[in-house]
C-alpha positions in Angstrom: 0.0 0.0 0.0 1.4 3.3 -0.9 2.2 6.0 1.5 -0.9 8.5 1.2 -3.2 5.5 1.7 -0.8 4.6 4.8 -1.6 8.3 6.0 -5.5 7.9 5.1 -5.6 5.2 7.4 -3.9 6.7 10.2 -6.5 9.6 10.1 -9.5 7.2 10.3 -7.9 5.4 13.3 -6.8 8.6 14.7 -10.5 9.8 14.6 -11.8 7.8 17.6 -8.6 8.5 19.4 -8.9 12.5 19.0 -12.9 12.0 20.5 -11.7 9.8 23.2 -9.3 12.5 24.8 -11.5 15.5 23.6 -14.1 13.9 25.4 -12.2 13.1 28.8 -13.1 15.1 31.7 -9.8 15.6 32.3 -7.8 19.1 30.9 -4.6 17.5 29.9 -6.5 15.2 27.6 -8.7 18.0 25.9 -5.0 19.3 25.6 -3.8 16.9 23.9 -6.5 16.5 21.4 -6.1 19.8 20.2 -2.4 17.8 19.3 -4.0 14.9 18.1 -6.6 16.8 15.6 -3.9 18.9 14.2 -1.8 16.1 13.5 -4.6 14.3 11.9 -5.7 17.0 9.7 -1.8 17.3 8.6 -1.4 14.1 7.1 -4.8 15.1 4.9 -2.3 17.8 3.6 0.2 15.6 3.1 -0.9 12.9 1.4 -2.4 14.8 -0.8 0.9 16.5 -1.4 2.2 13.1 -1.9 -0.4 11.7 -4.1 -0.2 15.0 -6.6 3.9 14.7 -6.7 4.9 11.2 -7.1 1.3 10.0 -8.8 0.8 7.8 -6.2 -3.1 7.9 -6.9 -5.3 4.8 -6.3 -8.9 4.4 -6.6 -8.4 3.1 -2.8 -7.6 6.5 -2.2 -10.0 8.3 -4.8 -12.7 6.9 -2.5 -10.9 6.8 0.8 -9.3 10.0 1.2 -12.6 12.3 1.1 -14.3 10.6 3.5 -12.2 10.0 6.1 -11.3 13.6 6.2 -15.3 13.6 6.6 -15.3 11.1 9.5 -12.3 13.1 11.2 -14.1 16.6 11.1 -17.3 15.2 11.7 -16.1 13.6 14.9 -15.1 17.0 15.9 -18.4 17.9 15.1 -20.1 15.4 17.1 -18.0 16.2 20.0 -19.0 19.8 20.3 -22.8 18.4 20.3 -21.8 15.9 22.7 -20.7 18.9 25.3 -23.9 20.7 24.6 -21.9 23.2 22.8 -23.4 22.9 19.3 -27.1 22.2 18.6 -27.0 18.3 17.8 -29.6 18.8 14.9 -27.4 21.0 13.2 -24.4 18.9 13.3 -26.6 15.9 12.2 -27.4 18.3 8.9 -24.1 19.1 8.3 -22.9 15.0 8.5 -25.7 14.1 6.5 -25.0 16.6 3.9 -21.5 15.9 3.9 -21.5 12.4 3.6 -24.1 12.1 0.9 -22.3 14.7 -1.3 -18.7 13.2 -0.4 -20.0 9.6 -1.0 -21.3 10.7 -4.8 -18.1 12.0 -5.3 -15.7 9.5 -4.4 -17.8 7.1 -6.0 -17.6 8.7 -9.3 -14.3 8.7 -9.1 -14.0 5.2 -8.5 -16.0 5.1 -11.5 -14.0 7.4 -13.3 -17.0 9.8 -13.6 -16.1 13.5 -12.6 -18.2 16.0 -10.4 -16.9 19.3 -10.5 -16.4 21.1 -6.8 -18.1 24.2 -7.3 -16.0 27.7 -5.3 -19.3 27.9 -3.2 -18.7 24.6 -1.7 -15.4 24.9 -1.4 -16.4 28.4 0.6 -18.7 25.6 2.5 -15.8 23.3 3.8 -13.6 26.6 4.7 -16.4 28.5 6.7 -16.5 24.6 8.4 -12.8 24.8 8.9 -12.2 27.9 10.3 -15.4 27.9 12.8 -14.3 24.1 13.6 -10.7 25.4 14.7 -12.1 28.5 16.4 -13.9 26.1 19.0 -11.1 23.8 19.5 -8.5 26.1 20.3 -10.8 28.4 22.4 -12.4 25.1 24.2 -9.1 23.4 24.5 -7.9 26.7 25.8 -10.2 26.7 28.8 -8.4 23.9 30.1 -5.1 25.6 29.8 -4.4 26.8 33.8 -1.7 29.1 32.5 -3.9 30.9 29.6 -7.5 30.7 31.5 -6.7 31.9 34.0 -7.1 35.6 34.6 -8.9 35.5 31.3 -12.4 34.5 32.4 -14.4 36.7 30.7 -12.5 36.5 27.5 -13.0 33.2 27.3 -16.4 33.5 28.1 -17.5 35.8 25.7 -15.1 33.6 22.9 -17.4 30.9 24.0 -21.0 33.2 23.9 -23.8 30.6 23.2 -25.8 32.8 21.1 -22.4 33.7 19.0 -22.0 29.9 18.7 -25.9 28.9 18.2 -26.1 31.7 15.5 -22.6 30.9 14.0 -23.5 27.1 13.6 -26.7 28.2 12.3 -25.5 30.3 8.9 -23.3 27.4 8.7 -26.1 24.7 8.6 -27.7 26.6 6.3 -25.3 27.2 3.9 -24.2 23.2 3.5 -27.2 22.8 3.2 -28.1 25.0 0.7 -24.8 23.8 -1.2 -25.7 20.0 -0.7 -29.0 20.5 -2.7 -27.2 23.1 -5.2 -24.6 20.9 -6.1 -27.5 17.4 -6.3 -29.9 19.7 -8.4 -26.4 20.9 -10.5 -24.7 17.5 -11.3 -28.1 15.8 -11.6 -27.4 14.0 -14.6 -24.2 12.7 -13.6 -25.8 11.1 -10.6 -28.4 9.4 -12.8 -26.0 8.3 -14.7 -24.0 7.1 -11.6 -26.8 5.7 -10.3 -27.6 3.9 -13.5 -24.1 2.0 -13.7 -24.0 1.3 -10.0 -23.3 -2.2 -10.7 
Protein backbone atom coordinates (compact mmCIF):
# COMPACT_ATOMS: atom_id res chain seq x y z
CA UNK A 1 0.00 0.00 0.00
CA UNK A 2 1.40 3.32 -0.93
CA UNK A 3 2.25 5.96 1.49
CA UNK A 4 -0.87 8.48 1.17
CA UNK A 5 -3.17 5.47 1.72
CA UNK A 6 -0.78 4.63 4.78
CA UNK A 7 -1.60 8.25 5.99
CA UNK A 8 -5.47 7.90 5.05
CA UNK A 9 -5.61 5.17 7.36
CA UNK A 10 -3.86 6.72 10.17
CA UNK A 11 -6.50 9.59 10.07
CA UNK A 12 -9.51 7.23 10.32
CA UNK A 13 -7.92 5.35 13.31
CA UNK A 14 -6.81 8.57 14.73
CA UNK A 15 -10.48 9.76 14.65
CA UNK A 16 -11.76 7.81 17.64
CA UNK A 17 -8.62 8.54 19.40
CA UNK A 18 -8.94 12.50 19.03
CA UNK A 19 -12.87 12.01 20.50
CA UNK A 20 -11.68 9.78 23.23
CA UNK A 21 -9.27 12.46 24.81
CA UNK A 22 -11.51 15.45 23.57
CA UNK A 23 -14.10 13.88 25.39
CA UNK A 24 -12.23 13.08 28.85
CA UNK A 25 -13.06 15.07 31.68
CA UNK A 26 -9.77 15.58 32.32
CA UNK A 27 -7.84 19.10 30.92
CA UNK A 28 -4.62 17.45 29.90
CA UNK A 29 -6.50 15.23 27.55
CA UNK A 30 -8.65 18.03 25.90
CA UNK A 31 -5.00 19.30 25.57
CA UNK A 32 -3.78 16.94 23.92
CA UNK A 33 -6.53 16.52 21.36
CA UNK A 34 -6.14 19.78 20.22
CA UNK A 35 -2.37 17.81 19.31
CA UNK A 36 -3.99 14.95 18.12
CA UNK A 37 -6.57 16.78 15.60
CA UNK A 38 -3.87 18.90 14.16
CA UNK A 39 -1.79 16.11 13.52
CA UNK A 40 -4.58 14.27 11.88
CA UNK A 41 -5.73 17.05 9.71
CA UNK A 42 -1.83 17.35 8.64
CA UNK A 43 -1.42 14.06 7.13
CA UNK A 44 -4.77 15.07 4.87
CA UNK A 45 -2.27 17.82 3.56
CA UNK A 46 0.17 15.62 3.10
CA UNK A 47 -0.91 12.88 1.43
CA UNK A 48 -2.44 14.78 -0.84
CA UNK A 49 0.91 16.48 -1.38
CA UNK A 50 2.17 13.13 -1.90
CA UNK A 51 -0.38 11.73 -4.15
CA UNK A 52 -0.20 15.03 -6.64
CA UNK A 53 3.93 14.69 -6.72
CA UNK A 54 4.94 11.22 -7.06
CA UNK A 55 1.33 10.01 -8.76
CA UNK A 56 0.81 7.81 -6.23
CA UNK A 57 -3.11 7.93 -6.91
CA UNK A 58 -5.35 4.83 -6.27
CA UNK A 59 -8.87 4.45 -6.60
CA UNK A 60 -8.38 3.11 -2.82
CA UNK A 61 -7.59 6.50 -2.15
CA UNK A 62 -10.02 8.34 -4.77
CA UNK A 63 -12.67 6.87 -2.54
CA UNK A 64 -10.93 6.77 0.84
CA UNK A 65 -9.35 10.02 1.16
CA UNK A 66 -12.56 12.34 1.12
CA UNK A 67 -14.26 10.58 3.48
CA UNK A 68 -12.22 10.01 6.12
CA UNK A 69 -11.34 13.59 6.21
CA UNK A 70 -15.29 13.60 6.58
CA UNK A 71 -15.26 11.09 9.54
CA UNK A 72 -12.33 13.08 11.23
CA UNK A 73 -14.08 16.63 11.15
CA UNK A 74 -17.31 15.22 11.68
CA UNK A 75 -16.10 13.64 14.94
CA UNK A 76 -15.12 16.97 15.95
CA UNK A 77 -18.44 17.89 15.08
CA UNK A 78 -20.12 15.38 17.14
CA UNK A 79 -18.01 16.18 20.01
CA UNK A 80 -18.97 19.82 20.29
CA UNK A 81 -22.78 18.36 20.33
CA UNK A 82 -21.83 15.85 22.74
CA UNK A 83 -20.71 18.85 25.32
CA UNK A 84 -23.91 20.66 24.56
CA UNK A 85 -21.88 23.16 22.76
CA UNK A 86 -23.44 22.94 19.34
CA UNK A 87 -27.07 22.21 18.63
CA UNK A 88 -27.00 18.27 17.77
CA UNK A 89 -29.62 18.78 14.89
CA UNK A 90 -27.39 21.00 13.20
CA UNK A 91 -24.43 18.88 13.29
CA UNK A 92 -26.56 15.92 12.16
CA UNK A 93 -27.41 18.30 8.85
CA UNK A 94 -24.07 19.14 8.27
CA UNK A 95 -22.86 15.01 8.47
CA UNK A 96 -25.75 14.11 6.49
CA UNK A 97 -25.02 16.59 3.88
CA UNK A 98 -21.48 15.93 3.92
CA UNK A 99 -21.48 12.42 3.64
CA UNK A 100 -24.06 12.12 0.87
CA UNK A 101 -22.31 14.74 -1.34
CA UNK A 102 -18.66 13.18 -0.45
CA UNK A 103 -20.02 9.65 -0.98
CA UNK A 104 -21.27 10.68 -4.83
CA UNK A 105 -18.06 12.03 -5.30
CA UNK A 106 -15.73 9.52 -4.40
CA UNK A 107 -17.83 7.06 -6.05
CA UNK A 108 -17.58 8.65 -9.27
CA UNK A 109 -14.25 8.74 -9.06
CA UNK A 110 -14.00 5.20 -8.46
CA UNK A 111 -15.97 5.11 -11.49
CA UNK A 112 -14.05 7.42 -13.27
CA UNK A 113 -16.96 9.85 -13.62
CA UNK A 114 -16.05 13.45 -12.55
CA UNK A 115 -18.17 15.99 -10.37
CA UNK A 116 -16.92 19.25 -10.48
CA UNK A 117 -16.40 21.12 -6.82
CA UNK A 118 -18.07 24.18 -7.31
CA UNK A 119 -16.00 27.70 -5.27
CA UNK A 120 -19.32 27.86 -3.16
CA UNK A 121 -18.75 24.56 -1.72
CA UNK A 122 -15.42 24.89 -1.36
CA UNK A 123 -16.41 28.40 0.58
CA UNK A 124 -18.69 25.59 2.54
CA UNK A 125 -15.85 23.29 3.79
CA UNK A 126 -13.57 26.59 4.67
CA UNK A 127 -16.40 28.53 6.69
CA UNK A 128 -16.52 24.62 8.44
CA UNK A 129 -12.80 24.78 8.91
CA UNK A 130 -12.16 27.85 10.26
CA UNK A 131 -15.37 27.86 12.77
CA UNK A 132 -14.35 24.13 13.58
CA UNK A 133 -10.69 25.40 14.70
CA UNK A 134 -12.10 28.46 16.36
CA UNK A 135 -13.89 26.15 18.99
CA UNK A 136 -11.11 23.81 19.47
CA UNK A 137 -8.46 26.15 20.29
CA UNK A 138 -10.81 28.37 22.39
CA UNK A 139 -12.37 25.08 24.22
CA UNK A 140 -9.10 23.38 24.49
CA UNK A 141 -7.92 26.71 25.82
CA UNK A 142 -10.22 26.67 28.80
CA UNK A 143 -8.36 23.91 30.14
CA UNK A 144 -5.12 25.58 29.84
CA UNK A 145 -4.36 26.82 33.75
CA UNK A 146 -1.73 29.08 32.46
CA UNK A 147 -3.92 30.86 29.58
CA UNK A 148 -7.49 30.70 31.50
CA UNK A 149 -6.72 31.87 34.03
CA UNK A 150 -7.11 35.61 34.56
CA UNK A 151 -8.94 35.52 31.25
CA UNK A 152 -12.40 34.53 32.40
CA UNK A 153 -14.39 36.71 30.74
CA UNK A 154 -12.51 36.55 27.53
CA UNK A 155 -12.97 33.17 27.26
CA UNK A 156 -16.44 33.47 28.06
CA UNK A 157 -17.53 35.85 25.69
CA UNK A 158 -15.14 33.57 22.94
CA UNK A 159 -17.44 30.93 23.98
CA UNK A 160 -20.96 33.15 23.86
CA UNK A 161 -23.77 30.61 23.21
CA UNK A 162 -25.77 32.82 21.11
CA UNK A 163 -22.41 33.67 19.01
CA UNK A 164 -21.98 29.93 18.66
CA UNK A 165 -25.87 28.94 18.17
CA UNK A 166 -26.06 31.72 15.45
CA UNK A 167 -22.58 30.90 14.01
CA UNK A 168 -23.47 27.08 13.58
CA UNK A 169 -26.75 28.23 12.35
CA UNK A 170 -25.49 30.34 8.93
CA UNK A 171 -23.27 27.42 8.68
CA UNK A 172 -26.14 24.68 8.61
CA UNK A 173 -27.71 26.60 6.31
CA UNK A 174 -25.26 27.17 3.94
CA UNK A 175 -24.22 23.20 3.54
CA UNK A 176 -27.16 22.82 3.25
CA UNK A 177 -28.07 25.01 0.65
CA UNK A 178 -24.82 23.81 -1.24
CA UNK A 179 -25.70 20.03 -0.66
CA UNK A 180 -29.02 20.49 -2.70
CA UNK A 181 -27.22 23.10 -5.17
CA UNK A 182 -24.58 20.85 -6.06
CA UNK A 183 -27.49 17.44 -6.26
CA UNK A 184 -29.89 19.70 -8.40
CA UNK A 185 -26.42 20.93 -10.47
CA UNK A 186 -24.70 17.53 -11.26
CA UNK A 187 -28.07 15.78 -11.61
CA UNK A 188 -27.41 13.98 -14.56
CA UNK A 189 -24.16 12.72 -13.56
CA UNK A 190 -25.77 11.06 -10.62
CA UNK A 191 -28.42 9.44 -12.80
CA UNK A 192 -26.04 8.31 -14.75
CA UNK A 193 -24.00 7.06 -11.65
CA UNK A 194 -26.75 5.65 -10.31
CA UNK A 195 -27.57 3.88 -13.50
CA UNK A 196 -24.11 1.98 -13.72
CA UNK A 197 -23.98 1.26 -10.02
CA UNK A 198 -23.30 -2.15 -10.69
Amino acid sequence: MVLPNQLTILRIILTPVFLFFFLSPEPLYKQISLGIYIIAALTDWYDGWLARKFNYITSWGKFWDPLADKILTSSAFMGFAILGIVPLWMVIIIILRDFIVTGLRAYADYKNISFPTSYYAKWKTFIQMAFLYYLLLVYTGMYTKQIYTGNEELFSILMNEYFIYLTMLIITIITFHSGVQYIFMNRILIIKLLRNAD
